[in-house]
N, C-alpha and C positions, 0 to 999 in steps of 0.2 A: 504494500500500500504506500509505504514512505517512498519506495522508490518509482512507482507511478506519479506522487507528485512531485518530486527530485526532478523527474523526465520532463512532466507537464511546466513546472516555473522555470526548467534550464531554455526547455523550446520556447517558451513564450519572451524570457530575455533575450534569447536572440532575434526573432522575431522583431522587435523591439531596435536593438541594435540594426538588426538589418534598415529596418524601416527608417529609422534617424539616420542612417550615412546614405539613403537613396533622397532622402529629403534637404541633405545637407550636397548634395551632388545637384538635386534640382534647383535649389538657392543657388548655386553656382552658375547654371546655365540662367537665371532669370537675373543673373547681375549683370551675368555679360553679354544681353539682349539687352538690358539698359546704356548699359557702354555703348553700343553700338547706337542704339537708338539717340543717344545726347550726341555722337559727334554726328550724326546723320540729318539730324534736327542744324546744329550748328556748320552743315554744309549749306542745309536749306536756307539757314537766314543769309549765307554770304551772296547767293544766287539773285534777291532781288537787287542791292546793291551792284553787283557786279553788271546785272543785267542795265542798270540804270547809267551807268559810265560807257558801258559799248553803245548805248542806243543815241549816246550824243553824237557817237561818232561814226556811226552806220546804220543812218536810217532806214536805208533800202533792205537792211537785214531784221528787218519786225516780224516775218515769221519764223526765223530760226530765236528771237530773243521771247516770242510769246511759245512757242515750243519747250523749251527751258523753263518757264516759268508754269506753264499747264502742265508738264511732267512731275514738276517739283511738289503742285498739288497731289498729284496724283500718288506720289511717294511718302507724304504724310499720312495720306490717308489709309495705310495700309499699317496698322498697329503691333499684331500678334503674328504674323506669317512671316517667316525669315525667308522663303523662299518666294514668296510674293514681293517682299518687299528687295530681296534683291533682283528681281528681275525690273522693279520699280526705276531701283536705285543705278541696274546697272544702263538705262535707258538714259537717265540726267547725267552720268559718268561721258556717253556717248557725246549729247549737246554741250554739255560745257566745254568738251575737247574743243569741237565747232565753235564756238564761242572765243574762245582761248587761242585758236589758230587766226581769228580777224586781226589780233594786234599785229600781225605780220603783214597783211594785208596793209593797215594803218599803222606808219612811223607815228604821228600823233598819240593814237591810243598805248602803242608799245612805250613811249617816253611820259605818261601821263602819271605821278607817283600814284593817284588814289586804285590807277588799275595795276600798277606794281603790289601795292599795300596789300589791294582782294588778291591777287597771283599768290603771293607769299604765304596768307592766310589759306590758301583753299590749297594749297601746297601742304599745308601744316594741318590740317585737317584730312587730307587725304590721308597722311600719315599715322595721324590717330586713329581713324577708321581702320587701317590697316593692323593698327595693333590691337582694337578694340574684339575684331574680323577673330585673330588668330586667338584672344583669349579667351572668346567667346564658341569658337569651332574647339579649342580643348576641354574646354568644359561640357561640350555637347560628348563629344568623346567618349570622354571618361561617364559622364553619367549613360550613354548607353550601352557601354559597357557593362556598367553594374547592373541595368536591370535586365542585360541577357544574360548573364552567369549565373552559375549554379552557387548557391542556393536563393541567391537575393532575385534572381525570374521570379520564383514562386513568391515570394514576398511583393515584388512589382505586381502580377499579375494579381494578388489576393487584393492590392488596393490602390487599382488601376492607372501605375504610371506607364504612361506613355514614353514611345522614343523621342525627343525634339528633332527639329530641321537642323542642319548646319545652316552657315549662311555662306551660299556657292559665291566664287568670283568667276563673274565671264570673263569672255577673254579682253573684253576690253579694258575692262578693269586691269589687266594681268600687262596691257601696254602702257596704261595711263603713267606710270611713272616716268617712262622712256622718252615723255614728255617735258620738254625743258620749260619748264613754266615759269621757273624762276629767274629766269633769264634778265639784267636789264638792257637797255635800249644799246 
């Protein structure tokens, strides 16, 4: 009898334990869907600005600057889906390029410090994305890790955690650095 309930409170402490390190795995993945989401958010506020300095200087380009800027909605609007939202994200990644390549186009806008100023920023933001991307893809990692292994499965599955998304990089993403943004005039 003692050692039926010996069995019964050792399994339930694990149990237990299991359940806290898949919850302490999934607090990990929901930090760094935040990380990701503040520099993502702080790409998007640099885009009306930036969008407001090129349209002084390329009027005839207001579809490609109202494209950037309806994408960038479109990219908020996407809250909880990492894979939604990078395919959001990696759409604004594409137009900003476009965007970013007129200062070549325009000695003007390339010699203009406030559109140096948004380059450097959205340079340094890209960056943090990138690092926010990788801390946020290990932590996916490793918590789906744990809830397919043996024996913490049977604990995920008893108290329905789910796999999370990674958050993919396309390929353009995978060029955007190779991109001399920081260039000045």
């Amino acid at each position: 009898m003692y050692i039926l309930l010996g069995v019964g409170a050792l399994l339930i402490v694990a149990v237990i334990l299991v359940y806290n390190h898949l919850v302490s795995k999934k607090q990990m993945v929901d930090n760094g869907w935040s990380d990701i989401d503040v520099q993502l958010k702080r790409r998007a506020d640099l885009i009306p600005s930036l969008v407001n300095v090129v349209r002084g200087y390329s009027e005839h380009e207001k579809t490609l600057l109202t494209d950037v800027v309806t994408k960038r909605g479109e990219a908020l609007a996407v809250k909880d889906s990492p894979r939604l939202r990078s395919e959001k994200e990696t759409q604004i990644s594409q137009q900003l390029t476009r965007v970013l390549a007129l200062a070549e186009a325009y000695p003007d806008l390339k010699a203009n410090e406030q559109f140096l100023k948004l380059q450097d920023e959205l340079v340094n933001t890209e960056d943090e994305i990138s690092y926010a991307r990788r801390f946020f893809n290990g932590a996916v990692r490793e918590y789906n890790t744990a809830i397919q292994t043996f024996p913490s499965n049977l604990v995920a599955m008893i108290f329905s955690f789910r796999e999370a998304e990674f958050f993919e990089i396309e390929q353009i993403d995978r060029q955007l650095p190779s991109l001399n943004l920081g260039a000045s005039a």
